[in-house]
C-alpha positions as CSV (number, residue, x, y, z in Angstrom):
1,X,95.9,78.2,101.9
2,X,94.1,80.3,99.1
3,X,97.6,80.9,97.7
4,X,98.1,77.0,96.9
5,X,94.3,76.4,95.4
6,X,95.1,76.9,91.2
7,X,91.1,77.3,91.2
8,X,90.6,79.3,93.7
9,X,93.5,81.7,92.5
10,X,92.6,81.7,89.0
11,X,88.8,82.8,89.9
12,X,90.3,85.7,92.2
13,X,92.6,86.9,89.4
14,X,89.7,87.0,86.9
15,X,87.9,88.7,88.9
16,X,90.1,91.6,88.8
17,X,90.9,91.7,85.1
18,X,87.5,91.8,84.8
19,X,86.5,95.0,86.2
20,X,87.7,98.4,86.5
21,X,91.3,98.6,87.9
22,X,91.1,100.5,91.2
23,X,92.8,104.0,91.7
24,X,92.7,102.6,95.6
25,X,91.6,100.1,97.6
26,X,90.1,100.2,100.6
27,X,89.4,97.0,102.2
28,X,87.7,95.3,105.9
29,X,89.1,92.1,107.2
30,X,87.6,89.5,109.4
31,X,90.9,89.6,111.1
32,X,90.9,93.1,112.5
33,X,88.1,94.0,115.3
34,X,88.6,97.0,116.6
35,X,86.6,100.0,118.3
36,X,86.6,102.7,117.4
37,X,87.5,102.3,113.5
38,X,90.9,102.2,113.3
39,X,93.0,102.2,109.7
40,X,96.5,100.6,108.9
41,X,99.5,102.0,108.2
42,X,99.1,104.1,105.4
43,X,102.5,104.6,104.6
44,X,104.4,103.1,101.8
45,X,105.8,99.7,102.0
46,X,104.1,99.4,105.3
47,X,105.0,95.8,106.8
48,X,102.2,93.0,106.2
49,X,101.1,91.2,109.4
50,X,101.3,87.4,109.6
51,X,98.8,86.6,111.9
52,X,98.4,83.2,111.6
53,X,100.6,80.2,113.1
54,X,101.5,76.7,111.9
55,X,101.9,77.2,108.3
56,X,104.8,76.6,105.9
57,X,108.0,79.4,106.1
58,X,106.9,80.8,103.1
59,X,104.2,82.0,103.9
60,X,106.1,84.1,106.5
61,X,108.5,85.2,103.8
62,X,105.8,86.8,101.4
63,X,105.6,90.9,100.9
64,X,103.2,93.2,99.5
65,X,104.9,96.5,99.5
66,X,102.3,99.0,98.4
67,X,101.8,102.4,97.3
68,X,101.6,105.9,100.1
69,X,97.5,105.4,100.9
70,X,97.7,108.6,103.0
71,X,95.2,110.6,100.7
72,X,92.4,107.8,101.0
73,X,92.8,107.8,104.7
74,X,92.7,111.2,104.5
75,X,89.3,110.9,102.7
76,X,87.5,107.9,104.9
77,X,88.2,110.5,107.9
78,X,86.3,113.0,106.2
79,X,83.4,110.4,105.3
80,X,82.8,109.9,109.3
81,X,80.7,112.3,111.2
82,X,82.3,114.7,113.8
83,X,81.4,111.9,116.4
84,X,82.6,109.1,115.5
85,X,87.0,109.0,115.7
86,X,88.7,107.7,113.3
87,X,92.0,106.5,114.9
88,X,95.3,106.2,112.7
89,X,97.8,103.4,113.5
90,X,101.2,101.8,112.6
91,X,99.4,98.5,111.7
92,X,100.0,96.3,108.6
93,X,97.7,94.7,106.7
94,X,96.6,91.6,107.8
95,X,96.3,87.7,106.3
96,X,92.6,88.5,105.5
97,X,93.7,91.8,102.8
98,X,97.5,90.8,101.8
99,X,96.6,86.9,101.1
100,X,93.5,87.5,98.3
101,X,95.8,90.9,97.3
102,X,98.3,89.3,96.5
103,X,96.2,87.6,93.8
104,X,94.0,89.9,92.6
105,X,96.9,92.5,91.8
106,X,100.4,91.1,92.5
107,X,102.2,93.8,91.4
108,X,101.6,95.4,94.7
109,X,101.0,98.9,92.7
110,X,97.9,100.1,93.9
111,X,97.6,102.5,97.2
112,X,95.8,100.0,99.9
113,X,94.0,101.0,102.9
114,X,92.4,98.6,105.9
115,X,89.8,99.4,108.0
116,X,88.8,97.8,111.6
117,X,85.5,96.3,111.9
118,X,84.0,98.6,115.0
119,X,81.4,96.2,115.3
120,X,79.7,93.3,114.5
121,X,75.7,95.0,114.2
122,X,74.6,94.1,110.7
123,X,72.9,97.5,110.2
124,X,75.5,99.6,112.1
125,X,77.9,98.1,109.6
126,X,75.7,98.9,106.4
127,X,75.0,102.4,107.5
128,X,79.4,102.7,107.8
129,X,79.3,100.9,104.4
130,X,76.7,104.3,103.0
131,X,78.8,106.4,104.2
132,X,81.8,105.1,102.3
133,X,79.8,104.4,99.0
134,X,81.2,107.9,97.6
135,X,84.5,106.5,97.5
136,X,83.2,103.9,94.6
137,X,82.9,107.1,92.3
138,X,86.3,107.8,93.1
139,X,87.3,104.4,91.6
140,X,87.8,103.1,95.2
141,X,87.4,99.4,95.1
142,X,86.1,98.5,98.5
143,X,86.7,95.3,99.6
144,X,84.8,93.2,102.6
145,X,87.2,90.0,103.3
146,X,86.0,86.7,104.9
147,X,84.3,83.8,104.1
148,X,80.4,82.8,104.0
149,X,80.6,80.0,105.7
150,X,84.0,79.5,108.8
151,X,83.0,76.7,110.9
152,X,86.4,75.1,110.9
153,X,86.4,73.4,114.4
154,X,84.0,71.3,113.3
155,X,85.6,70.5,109.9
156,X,86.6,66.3,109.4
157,X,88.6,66.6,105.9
158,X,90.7,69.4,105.4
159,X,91.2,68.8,101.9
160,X,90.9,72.0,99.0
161,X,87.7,69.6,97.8
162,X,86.4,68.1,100.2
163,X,82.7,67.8,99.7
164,X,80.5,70.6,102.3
165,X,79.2,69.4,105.7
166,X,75.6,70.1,105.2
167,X,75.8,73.1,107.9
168,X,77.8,74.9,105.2
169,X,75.7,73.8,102.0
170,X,72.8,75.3,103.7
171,X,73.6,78.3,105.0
172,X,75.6,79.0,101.7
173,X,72.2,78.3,99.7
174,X,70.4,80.2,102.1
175,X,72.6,83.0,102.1
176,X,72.7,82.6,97.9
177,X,68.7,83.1,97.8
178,X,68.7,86.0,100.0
179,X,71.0,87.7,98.8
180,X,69.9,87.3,95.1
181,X,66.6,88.9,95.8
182,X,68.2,91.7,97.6
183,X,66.9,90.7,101.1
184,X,69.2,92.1,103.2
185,X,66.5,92.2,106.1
186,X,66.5,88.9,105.8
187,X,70.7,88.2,105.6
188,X,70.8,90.7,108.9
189,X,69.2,88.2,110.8
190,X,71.2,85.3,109.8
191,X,72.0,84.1,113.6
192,X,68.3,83.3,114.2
193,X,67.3,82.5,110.3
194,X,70.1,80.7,108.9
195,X,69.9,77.2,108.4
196,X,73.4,75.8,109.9
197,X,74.0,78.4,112.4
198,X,75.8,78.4,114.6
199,X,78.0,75.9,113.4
200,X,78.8,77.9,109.8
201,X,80.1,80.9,112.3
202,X,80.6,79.8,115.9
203,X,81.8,83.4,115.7
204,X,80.8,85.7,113.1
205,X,83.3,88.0,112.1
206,X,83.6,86.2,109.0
207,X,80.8,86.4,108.1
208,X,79.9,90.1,108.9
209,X,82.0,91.7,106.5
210,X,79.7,91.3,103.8
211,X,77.3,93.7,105.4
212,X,80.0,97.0,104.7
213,X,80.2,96.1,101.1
214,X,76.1,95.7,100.9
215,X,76.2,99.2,102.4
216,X,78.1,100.8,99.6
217,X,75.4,99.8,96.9
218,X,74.7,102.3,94.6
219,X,71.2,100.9,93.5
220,X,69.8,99.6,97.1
221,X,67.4,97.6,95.7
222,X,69.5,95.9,93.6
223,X,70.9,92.3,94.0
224,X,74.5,91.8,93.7
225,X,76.2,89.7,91.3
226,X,78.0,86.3,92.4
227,X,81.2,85.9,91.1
228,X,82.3,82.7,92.7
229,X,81.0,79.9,94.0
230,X,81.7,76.4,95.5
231,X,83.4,75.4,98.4
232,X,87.0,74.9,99.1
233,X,87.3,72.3,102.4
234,X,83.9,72.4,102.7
235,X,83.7,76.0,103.5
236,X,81.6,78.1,101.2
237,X,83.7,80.6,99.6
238,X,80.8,82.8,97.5
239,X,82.2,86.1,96.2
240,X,79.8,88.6,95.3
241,X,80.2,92.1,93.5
242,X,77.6,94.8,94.6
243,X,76.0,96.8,92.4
């Protein structure tokens, strides 16, 4: 429903005319869990994958055809050690990389590439973020897809403004603090620490995301930059930019 929030849009697109335009992108969804990593089709034009039921047709009508990716695969294989495979598939990209793509650079001209989650282990997942961080000299934008706050069974007004059960408002502005004095200790332990839990991730893969992309900082001790915040139906939807 991103695609039919003007705000929502309109702070996604600035984002991206506001920073460096990407040679690639390389980008993890909360809708693809998979062991051992596993990356999409990286052929052009590759299919997009509507995973998601209920919806208005055109949703299931929308593209986004994009450029041959095959040399960044070709480079995130070479990032992994010896041991860990890297497995190759047919797959397109999913609702959680097409949706905010198609916002952030409509044209569809840059060379995409998704990545599985392997797991949900907040460290494991930052030391897989490291390992990618040389990509970002490249001019790789990596990109971790989800939302900080996903409690929607327990959600009572589904509308774009609807004001934040308190379960989200807190773990938002707990998640906020932490992660503006660089505590990722602290964000790693979010199931036991974080105010709201579990009902602002009955399951987490929304949520853990966020701990790739604080694995590719070049400064480690430094705290990212929000770039949005607020909530849209009550679910946070802070967007941060690592440094």
């Amino acid at each position: 429903m991103l695609l039919d929030d003007a705000l929502w849009s309109s702070e996604l697109a600035s984002i991206a005319s506001s920073i460096a335009r990407p040679k690639a992108i390389l980008i993890i969804s909360a809708h693809w869990e998979s062991e051992p990593i596993t990356l999409s089709n990286a052929q052009a034009n590759s299919p997009v994958v509507y995973d998601f039921s209920g919806f208005d047709r055109k949703f299931y009508e929308m593209t986004y055809n994009t450029p041959d990716a095959t040399h960044l695969a070709a480079k995130v294989i070479a990032l992994m050690p010896k041991n860990v495979p890297v497995h190759q598939s047919t797959r397109g990209l999913d609702h959680g990389a097409w949706v905010p793509l198609r916002v952030m650079y409509p044209n569809a001209d840059v060379p995409v590439l998704q990545m599985s989650m392997p797991t949900h282990e907040p460290n494991a997942l930052m030391e897989l973020g490291k390992r990618l961080q040389p990509l970002r000299d490249e001019g790789v934008l990596i990109l971790g897809s989800g939302f900080l706050t996903h409690g929607l069974r327990y959600l009572h007004d589904w509308t774009p403004d609807a004001t934040a059960p308190t379960w989200s408002s807190d773990f938002d502005l707990w998640a906020a603090d932490a992660l503006a004095r660089g505590d990722v200790d602290t964000l790693s332990r979010f199931k036991e620490l974080a105010p709201g839990m579990p009902y602002a991730h009955p399951t987490v893969e929304h949520f853990t995301p966020l701990f790739v992309t604080l694995g590719t900082a070049t400064k480690a001790d430094a705290a990212p930059s929000t770039l949005i915040d607020g909530y849209f139906m009550g679910l946070s939807k802070r967007s941060i930019l690592v440094a």
